[in-house]
C-alpha positions as CSV (number, residue, x, y, z in Angstrom):
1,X,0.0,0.0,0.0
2,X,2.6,2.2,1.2
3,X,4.3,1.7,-2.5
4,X,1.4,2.8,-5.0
5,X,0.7,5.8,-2.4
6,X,4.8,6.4,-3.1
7,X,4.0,6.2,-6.9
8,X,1.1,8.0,-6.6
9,X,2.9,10.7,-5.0
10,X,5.8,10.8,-8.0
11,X,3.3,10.7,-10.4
12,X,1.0,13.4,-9.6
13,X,3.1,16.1,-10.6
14,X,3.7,14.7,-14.4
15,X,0.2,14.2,-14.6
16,X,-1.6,17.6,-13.7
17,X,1.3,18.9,-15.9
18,X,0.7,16.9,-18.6
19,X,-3.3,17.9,-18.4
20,X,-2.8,21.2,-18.1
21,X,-0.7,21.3,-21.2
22,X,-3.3,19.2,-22.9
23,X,-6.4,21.1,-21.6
24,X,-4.9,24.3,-22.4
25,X,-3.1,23.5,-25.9
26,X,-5.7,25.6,-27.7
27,X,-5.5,28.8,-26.0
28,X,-1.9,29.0,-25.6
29,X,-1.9,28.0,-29.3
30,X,-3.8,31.4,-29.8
31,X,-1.4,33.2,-28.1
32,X,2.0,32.0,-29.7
33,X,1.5,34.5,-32.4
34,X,0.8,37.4,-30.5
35,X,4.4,36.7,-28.7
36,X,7.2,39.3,-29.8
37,X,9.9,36.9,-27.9
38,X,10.4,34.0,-26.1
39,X,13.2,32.8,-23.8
40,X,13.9,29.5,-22.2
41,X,17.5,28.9,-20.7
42,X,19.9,29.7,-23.5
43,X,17.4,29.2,-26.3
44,X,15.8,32.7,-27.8
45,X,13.2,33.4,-30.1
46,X,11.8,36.6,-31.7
47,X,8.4,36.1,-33.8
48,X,8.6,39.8,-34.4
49,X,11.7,40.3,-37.1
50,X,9.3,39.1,-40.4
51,X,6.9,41.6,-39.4
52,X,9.7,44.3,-38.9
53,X,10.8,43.6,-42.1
54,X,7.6,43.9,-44.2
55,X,6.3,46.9,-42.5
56,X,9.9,48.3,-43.8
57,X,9.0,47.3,-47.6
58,X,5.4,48.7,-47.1
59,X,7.1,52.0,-45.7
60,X,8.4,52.7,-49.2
61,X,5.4,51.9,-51.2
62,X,3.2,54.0,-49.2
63,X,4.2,57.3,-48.1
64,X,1.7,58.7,-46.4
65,X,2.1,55.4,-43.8
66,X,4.3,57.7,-41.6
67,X,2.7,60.6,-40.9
68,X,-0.6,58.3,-40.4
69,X,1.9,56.4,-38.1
70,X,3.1,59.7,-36.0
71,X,-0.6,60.8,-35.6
72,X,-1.8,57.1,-34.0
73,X,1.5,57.2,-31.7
74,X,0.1,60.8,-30.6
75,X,-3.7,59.3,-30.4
76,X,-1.8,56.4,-28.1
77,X,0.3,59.3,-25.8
78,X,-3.5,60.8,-24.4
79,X,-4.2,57.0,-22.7
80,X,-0.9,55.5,-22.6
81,X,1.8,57.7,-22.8
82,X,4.6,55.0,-21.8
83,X,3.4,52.8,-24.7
84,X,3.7,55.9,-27.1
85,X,7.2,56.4,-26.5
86,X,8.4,52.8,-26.9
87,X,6.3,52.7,-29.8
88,X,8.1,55.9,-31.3
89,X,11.3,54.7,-30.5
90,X,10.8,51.8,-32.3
91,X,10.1,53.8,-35.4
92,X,13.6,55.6,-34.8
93,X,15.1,52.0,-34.6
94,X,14.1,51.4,-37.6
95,X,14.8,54.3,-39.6
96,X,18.4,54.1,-38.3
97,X,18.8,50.4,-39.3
98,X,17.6,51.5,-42.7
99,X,20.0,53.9,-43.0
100,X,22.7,51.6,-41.7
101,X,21.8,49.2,-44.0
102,X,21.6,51.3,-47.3
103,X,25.0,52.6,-46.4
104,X,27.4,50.7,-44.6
105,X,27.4,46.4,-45.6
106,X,28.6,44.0,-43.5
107,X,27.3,45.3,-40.4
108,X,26.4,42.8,-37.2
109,X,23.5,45.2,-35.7
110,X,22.2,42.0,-33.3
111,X,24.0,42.8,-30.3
112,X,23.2,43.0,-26.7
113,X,23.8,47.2,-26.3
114,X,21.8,47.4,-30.1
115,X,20.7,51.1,-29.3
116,X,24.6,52.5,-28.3
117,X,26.0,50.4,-31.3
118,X,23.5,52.1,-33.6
119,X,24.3,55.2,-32.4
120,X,28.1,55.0,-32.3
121,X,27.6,53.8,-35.9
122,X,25.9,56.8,-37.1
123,X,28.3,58.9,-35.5
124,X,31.6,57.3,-36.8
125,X,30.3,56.9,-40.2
126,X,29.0,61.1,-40.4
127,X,25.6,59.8,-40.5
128,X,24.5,62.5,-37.6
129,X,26.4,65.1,-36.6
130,X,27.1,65.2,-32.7
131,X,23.7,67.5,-32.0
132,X,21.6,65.1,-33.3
133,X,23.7,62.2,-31.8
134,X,23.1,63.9,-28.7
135,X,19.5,63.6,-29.1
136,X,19.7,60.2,-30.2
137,X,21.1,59.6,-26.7
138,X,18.6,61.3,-25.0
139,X,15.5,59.3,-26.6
140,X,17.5,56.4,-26.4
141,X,17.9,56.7,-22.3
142,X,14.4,58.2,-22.1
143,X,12.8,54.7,-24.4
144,X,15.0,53.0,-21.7
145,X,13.7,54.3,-18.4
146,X,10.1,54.0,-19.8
147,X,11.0,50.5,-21.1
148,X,13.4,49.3,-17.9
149,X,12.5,51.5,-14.9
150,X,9.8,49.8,-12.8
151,X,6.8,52.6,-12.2
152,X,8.0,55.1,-14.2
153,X,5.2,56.7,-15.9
154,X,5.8,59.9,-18.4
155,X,3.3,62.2,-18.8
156,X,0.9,63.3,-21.9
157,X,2.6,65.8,-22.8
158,X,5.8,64.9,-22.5
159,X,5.2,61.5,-24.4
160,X,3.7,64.3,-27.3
161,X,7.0,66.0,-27.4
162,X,8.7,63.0,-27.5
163,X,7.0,61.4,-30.1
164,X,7.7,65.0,-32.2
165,X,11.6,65.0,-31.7
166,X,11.5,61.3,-32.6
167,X,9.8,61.9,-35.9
168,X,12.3,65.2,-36.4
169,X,15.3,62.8,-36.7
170,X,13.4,59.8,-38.2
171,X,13.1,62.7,-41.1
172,X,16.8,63.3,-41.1
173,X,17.6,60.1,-40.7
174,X,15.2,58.9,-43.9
175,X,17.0,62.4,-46.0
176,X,20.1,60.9,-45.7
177,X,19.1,57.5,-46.7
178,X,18.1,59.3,-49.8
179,X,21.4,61.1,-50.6
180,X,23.1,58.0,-50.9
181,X,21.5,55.2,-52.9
182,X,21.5,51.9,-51.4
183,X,23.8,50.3,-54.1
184,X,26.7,52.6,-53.1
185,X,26.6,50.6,-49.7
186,X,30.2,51.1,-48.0
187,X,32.1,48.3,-45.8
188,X,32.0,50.4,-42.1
189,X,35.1,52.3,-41.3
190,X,36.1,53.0,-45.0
């Protein structure tokens, strides 16, 4: 007796695990998709890159995307502020990994400090001058404490401002991607 409550005992565990996963296959099955990342251990997933990179080829084909894009991030800022800015930051992110891209090949930008590599990158290569480095700084660190710091909350209006200086250098940074063609890509550091 004293043996199957012993294997009851090891077993129990496995089992509720096991219908759990089973009862609850469906609506976690649902919400793989929605998932930007996932992390177990050393193994690391992002679902979010294929969806990066179409929105980047839809950019181009219609223009009128960003400014439709800059008043929905300012419609987000009245009820979620914090959201706003990450979302505004993201734009930036890509705008300067376009840039990168259409003038500098060979370039690893999938590292763990991204944000300071990006903007070391646009710095070195002339890209921005140090003003607007400056600023990249300050939205990067500002995305950062929004993104990182636990209860910090930025205002309305501040999250409006942001969102403006973000879409200020998105502009620069999408003039200069027009300068230079992307087929006169450069190896970094030449």
């Amino acid at each position: 007796m004293q043996f199957v409550v012993e294997l009851m005992d090891k077993l129990a565990w496995p089992a509720v695990l096991l219908f759990c996963v089973y009862t609850l296959k469906r609506p976690i099955s649902k919400l793989i998709p929605l998932a930007r990342k996932l992390k177990f251990k050393d193994l690391e997933v992002e679902f979010g890159q294929g969806l990066k990179e179409i929105s980047l080829q839809v950019e181009g084909a219609f223009p009128d995307l960003k400014q439709e894009r800059k008043l929905a991030l300012i419609a987000t800022a009245n009820h979620l502020p914090n959201s706003a800015v990450i979302e505004a930051w993201d734009e930036v992110d890509i705008a300067s990994e376009l840039l990168i891209k259409s003038r500098c090949k060979n370039i690893e930008l999938s590292v763990d400090t991204r944000y300071k590599h990006i903007e070391s990158i646009l710095i070195k290569e002339s890209l921005i001058n140090t003003k607007q480095g400056k600023l990249f700084n300050e939205l990067r660190q500002l995305r950062n404490r929004v993104a990182h710091a636990v209860g910090y909350e930025v205002g309305r209006a501040e999250a409006m401002q942001y969102i403006e200086l973000c879409f200020t250098l998105i502009e620069h940074l999408n003039s200069v991607s027009r300068v230079n063609p992307i087929g006169e890509a450069r190896v970094i550091g030449s």
